[in-house]
C-alpha positions in Angstrom: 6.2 11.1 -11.4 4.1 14.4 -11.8 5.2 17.1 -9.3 3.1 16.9 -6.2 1.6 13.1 -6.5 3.9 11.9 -4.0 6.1 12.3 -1.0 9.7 12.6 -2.6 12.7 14.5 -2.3 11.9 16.1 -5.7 8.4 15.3 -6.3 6.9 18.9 -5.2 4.9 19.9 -2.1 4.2 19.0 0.3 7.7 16.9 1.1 8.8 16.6 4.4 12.4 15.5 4.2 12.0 14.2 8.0 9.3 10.9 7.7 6.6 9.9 5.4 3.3 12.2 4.6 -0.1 11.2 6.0 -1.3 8.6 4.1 -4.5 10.0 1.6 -2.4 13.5 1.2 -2.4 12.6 -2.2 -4.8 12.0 -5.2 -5.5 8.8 -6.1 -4.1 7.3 -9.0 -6.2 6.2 -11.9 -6.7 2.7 -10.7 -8.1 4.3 -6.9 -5.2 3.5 -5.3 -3.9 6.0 -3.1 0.3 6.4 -1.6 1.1 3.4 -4.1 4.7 5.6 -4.5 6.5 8.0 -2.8 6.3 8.2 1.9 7.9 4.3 2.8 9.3 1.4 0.2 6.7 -1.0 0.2 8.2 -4.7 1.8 6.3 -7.0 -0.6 5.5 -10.7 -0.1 8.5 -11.6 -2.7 11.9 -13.3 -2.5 14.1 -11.4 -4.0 15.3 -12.9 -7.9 17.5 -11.5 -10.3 14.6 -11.8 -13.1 11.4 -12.4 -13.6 12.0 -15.7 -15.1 10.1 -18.6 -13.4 7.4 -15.9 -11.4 4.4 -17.3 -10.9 1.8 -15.7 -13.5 -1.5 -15.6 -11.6 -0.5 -12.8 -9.1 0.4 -15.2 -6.5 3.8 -14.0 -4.0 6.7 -15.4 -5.4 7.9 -16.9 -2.2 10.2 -19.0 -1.1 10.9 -21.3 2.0 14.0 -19.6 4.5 13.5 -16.8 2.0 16.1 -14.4 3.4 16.0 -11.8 0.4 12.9 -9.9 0.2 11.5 -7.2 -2.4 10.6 -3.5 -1.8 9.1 -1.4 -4.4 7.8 2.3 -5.1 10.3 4.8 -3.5 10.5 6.4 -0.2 10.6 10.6 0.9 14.4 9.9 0.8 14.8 9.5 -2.7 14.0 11.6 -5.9 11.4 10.7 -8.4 13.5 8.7 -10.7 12.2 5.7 -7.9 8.7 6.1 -7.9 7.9 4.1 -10.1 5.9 0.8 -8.9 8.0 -1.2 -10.8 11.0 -0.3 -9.3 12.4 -2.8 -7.3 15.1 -3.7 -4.8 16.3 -6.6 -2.2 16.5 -6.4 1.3 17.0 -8.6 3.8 14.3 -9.5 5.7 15.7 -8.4 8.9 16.7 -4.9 8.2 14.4 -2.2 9.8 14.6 1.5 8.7 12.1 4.3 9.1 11.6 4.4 4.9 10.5 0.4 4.6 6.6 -0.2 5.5 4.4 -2.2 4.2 0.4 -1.8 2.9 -2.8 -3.2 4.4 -5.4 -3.6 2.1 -9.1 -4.7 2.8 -10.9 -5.9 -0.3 -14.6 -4.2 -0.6 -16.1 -6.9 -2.6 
């Protein structure tokens, strides 16, 4: 992660160590996509599983019925830029709420 592409502890300015930035502070990154890392870990339609073995392979949500696990990806303004990254992953359960998980809404222009 450049310095100053995203709302991290170490990822430049402007970082405000208190709550996510305002979501567009950023540039975009090459695909359009604005605050894809960095401000809130991203709760993604996935169960949680240990590999990648078995996903589906036409961009479908991996899910799973009484899926209790689920994934969050891309970093928060609590941790350093080592996490920004969109592959980064981790599990959660589904009924933990903290002020660095959100989630993205998305309208498709086509």
């Amino acid at each position: 992660m450049r310095k100053g592409n995203a709302n991290c502890k170490d990822c430049g300015e402007p970082w405000h160590k208190d709550g996510p930035e305002t979501a567009g502070s950023f540039a975009p990154n090459p695909l359009g996509l604005y605050d894809m890392n960095g401000s809130v870990w991203e709760w993604v339609a996935d169960c949680w599983h240990n590999s990648y073995q078995g996903a589906p392979t036409d961009g479908h949500a991996w899910d799973t019925p009484s899926c209790n696990m689920r994934v969050i990806r891309g970093g928060s303004w609590r941790e350093g830029g080592s996490y920004m990254l969109s592959a980064t992953r981790f599990k959660y359960s589904a009924s933990v709420r903290q002020s660095q998980d959100g989630f993205r809404v998305v309208k498709d222009l086509k």
